[in-house]
KEKE-3310 file (N, C-alpha, C; in steps of 0.2 Angstrom, whole numbers, plus 5000, padded with zeros to 4 digits):
npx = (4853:4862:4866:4857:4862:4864:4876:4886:4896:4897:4905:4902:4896:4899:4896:4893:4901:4899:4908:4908:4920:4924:4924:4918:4918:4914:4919:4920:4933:4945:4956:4964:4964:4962:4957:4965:4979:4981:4983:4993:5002:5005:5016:5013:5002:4985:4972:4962:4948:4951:4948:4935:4929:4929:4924:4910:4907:4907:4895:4885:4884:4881:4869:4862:4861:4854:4841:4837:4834:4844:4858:4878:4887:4899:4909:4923:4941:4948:4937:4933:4937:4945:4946:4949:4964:4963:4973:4979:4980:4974:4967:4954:4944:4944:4939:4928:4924:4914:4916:4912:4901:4898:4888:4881:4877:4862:4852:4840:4837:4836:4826:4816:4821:4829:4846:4862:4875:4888:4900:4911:4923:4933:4937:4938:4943:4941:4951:4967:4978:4974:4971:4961:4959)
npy = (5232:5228:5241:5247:5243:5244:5245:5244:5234:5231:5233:5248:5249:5259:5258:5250:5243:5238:5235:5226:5214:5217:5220:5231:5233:5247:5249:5253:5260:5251:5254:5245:5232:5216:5201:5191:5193:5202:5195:5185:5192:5195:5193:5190:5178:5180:5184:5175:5182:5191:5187:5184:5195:5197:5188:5191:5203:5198:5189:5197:5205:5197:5192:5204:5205:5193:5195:5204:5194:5191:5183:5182:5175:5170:5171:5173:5173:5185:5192:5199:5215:5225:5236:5243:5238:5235:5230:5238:5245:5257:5258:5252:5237:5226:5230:5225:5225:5219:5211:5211:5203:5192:5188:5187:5198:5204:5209:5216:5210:5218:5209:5208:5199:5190:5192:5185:5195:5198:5186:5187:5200:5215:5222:5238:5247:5265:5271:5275:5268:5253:5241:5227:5210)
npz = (5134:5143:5147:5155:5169:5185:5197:5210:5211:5198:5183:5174:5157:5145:5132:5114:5102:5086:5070:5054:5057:5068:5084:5099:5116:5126:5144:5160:5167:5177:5191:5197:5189:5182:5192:5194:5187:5199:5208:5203:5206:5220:5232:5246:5253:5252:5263:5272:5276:5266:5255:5257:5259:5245:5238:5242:5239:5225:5224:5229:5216:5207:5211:5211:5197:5195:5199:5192:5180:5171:5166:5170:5164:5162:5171:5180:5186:5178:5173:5185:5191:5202:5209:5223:5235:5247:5257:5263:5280:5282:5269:5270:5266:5251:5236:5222:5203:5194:5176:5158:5152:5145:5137:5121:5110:5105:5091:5080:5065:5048:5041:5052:5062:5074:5077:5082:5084:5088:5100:5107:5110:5111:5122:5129:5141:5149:5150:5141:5145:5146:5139:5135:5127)
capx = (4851:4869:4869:4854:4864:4869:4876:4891:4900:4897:4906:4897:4895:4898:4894:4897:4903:4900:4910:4913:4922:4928:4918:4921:4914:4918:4917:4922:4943:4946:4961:4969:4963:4958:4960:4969:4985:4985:4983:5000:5007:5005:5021:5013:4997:4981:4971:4954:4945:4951:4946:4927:4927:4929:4917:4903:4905:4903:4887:4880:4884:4877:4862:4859:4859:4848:4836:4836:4836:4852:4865:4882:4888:4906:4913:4931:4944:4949:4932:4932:4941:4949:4946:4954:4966:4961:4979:4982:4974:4968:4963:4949:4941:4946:4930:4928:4919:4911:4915:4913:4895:4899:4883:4878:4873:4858:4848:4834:4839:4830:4822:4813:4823:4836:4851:4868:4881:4893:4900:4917:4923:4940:4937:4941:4942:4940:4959:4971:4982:4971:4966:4962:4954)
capy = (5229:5230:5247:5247:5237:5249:5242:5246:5230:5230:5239:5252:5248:5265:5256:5244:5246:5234:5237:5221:5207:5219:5222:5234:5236:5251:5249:5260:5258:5249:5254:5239:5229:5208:5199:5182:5197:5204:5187:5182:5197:5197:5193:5185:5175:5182:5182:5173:5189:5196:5181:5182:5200:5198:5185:5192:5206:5195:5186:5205:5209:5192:5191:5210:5201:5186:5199:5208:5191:5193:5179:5184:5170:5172:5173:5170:5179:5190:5197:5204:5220:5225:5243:5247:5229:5232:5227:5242:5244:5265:5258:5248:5230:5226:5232:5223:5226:5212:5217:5207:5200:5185:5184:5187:5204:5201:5214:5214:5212:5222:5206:5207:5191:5192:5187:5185:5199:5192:5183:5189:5205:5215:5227:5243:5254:5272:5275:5274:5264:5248:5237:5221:5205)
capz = (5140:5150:5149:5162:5175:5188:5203:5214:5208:5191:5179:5168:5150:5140:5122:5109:5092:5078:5064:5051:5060:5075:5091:5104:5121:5130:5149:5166:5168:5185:5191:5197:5184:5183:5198:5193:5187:5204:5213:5202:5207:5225:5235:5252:5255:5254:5270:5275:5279:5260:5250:5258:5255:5238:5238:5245:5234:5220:5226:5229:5209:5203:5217:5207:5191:5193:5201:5184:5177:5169:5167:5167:5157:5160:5177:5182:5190:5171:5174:5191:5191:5207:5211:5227:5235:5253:5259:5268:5287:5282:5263:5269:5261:5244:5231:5215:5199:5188:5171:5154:5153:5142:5132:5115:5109:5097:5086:5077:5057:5043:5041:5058:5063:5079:5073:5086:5081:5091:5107:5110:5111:5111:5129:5130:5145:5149:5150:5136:5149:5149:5133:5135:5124)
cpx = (4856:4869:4863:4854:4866:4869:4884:4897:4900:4900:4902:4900:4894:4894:4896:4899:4904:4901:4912:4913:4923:4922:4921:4918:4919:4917:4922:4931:4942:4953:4967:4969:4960:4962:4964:4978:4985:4986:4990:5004:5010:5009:5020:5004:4990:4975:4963:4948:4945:4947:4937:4925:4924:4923:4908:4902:4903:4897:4884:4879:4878:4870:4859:4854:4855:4843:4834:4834:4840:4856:4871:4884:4895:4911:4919:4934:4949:4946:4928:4938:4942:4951:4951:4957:4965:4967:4981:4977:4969:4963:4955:4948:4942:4938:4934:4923:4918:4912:4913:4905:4894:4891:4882:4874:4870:4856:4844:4836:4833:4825:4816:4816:4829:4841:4856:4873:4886:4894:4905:4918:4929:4935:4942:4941:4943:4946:4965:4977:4979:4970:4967:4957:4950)
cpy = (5230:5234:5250:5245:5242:5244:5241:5240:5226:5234:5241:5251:5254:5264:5253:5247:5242:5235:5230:5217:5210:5219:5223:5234:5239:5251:5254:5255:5256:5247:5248:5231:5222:5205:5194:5188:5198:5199:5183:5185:5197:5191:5186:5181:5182:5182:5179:5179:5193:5194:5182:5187:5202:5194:5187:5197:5204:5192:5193:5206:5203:5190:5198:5209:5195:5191:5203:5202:5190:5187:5181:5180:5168:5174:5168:5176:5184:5192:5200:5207:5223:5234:5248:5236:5229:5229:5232:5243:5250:5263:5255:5241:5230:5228:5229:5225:5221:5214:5208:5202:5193:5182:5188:5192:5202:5209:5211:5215:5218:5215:5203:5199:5192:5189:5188:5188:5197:5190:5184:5196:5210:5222:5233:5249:5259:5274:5270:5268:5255:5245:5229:5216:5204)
cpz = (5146:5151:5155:5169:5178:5196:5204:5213:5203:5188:5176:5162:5146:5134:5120:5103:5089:5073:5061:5056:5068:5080:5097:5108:5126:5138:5155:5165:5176:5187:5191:5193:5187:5190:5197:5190:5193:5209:5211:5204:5215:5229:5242:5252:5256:5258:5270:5273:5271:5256:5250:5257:5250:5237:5239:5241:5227:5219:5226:5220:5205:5207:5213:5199:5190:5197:5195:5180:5172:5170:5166:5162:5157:5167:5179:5184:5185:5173:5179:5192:5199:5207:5216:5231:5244:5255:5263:5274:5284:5278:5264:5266:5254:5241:5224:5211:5194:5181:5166:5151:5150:5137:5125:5112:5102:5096:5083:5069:5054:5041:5046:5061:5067:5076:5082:5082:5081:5098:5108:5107:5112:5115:5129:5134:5145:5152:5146:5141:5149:5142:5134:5131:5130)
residu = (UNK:UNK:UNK:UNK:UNK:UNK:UNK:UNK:UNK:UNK:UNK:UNK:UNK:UNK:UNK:UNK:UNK:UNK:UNK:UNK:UNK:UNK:UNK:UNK:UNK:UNK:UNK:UNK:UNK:UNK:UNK:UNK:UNK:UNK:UNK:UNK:UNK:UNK:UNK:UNK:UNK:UNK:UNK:UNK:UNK:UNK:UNK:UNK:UNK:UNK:UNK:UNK:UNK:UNK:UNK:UNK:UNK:UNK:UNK:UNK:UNK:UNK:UNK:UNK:UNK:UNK:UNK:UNK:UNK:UNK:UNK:UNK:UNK:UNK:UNK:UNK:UNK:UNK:UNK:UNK:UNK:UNK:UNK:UNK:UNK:UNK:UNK:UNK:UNK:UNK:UNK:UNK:UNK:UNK:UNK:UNK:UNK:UNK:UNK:UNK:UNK:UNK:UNK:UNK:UNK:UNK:UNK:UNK:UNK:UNK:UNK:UNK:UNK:UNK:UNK:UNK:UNK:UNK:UNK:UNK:UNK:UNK:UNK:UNK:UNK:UNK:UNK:UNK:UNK:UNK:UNK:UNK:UNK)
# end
């Protein structure tokens, strides 16, 4: 179902992987990672004008997803990834990407009967530099 979602500020979902107790979901690498890390990191205040960027881009990801009907399930500032931070004049507006979907990946048993596989998930993005719960 996620992996249908295509939209400019959503991450892309490569794949899951159910093994036993584990569960993998492989998603696009975003450079600058979660935003609530680079919001402790950063030095001086961040401006009006940045705050509403970000914002607005998240309303576009989640205005995508209740259009699909889709809930994320799981929004906080871990699960908005931070692509470029828009801090510099040439860089442009900060871009974020919604990552994490927060709901409950079901299947169809052998006994025709959906079960929930699971609901949490150890993330792992597409560069050995990034793993995160």
């Amino acid at each position: 179902m996620m992996r249908q979602v295509s939209h400019k500020h959503i991450a892309l979902l490569y794949g899951v992987c159910v093994r036993h107790q584990e569960n993998i979901m492989v998603e696009e690498y975003v450079q600058l990672g979660p935003l609530d890390v680079f919001i402790r990191r950063q030095q001086s205040p961040l401006s009006t004008r940045w705050k509403f960027q970000v914002a607005k881009q998240l309303a576009s990801a989640l205005s995508y997803l209740e259009d699909k009907k889709l809930v994320h399930g799981f929004v906080c500032a871990k699960n908005i990834l931070l692509a470029r931070d828009g801090l510099d004049e040439e860089e442009g507006e900060p871009f974020i990407k919604l990552s994490d979907p927060g709901i409950p990946i079901t299947v169809l048993s052998r006994e025709g009967e959906d079960k929930v596989l699971a609901t949490s998930f150890h993330f792992c993005y597409n560069a050995n530099q990034k793993v995160a719960k």
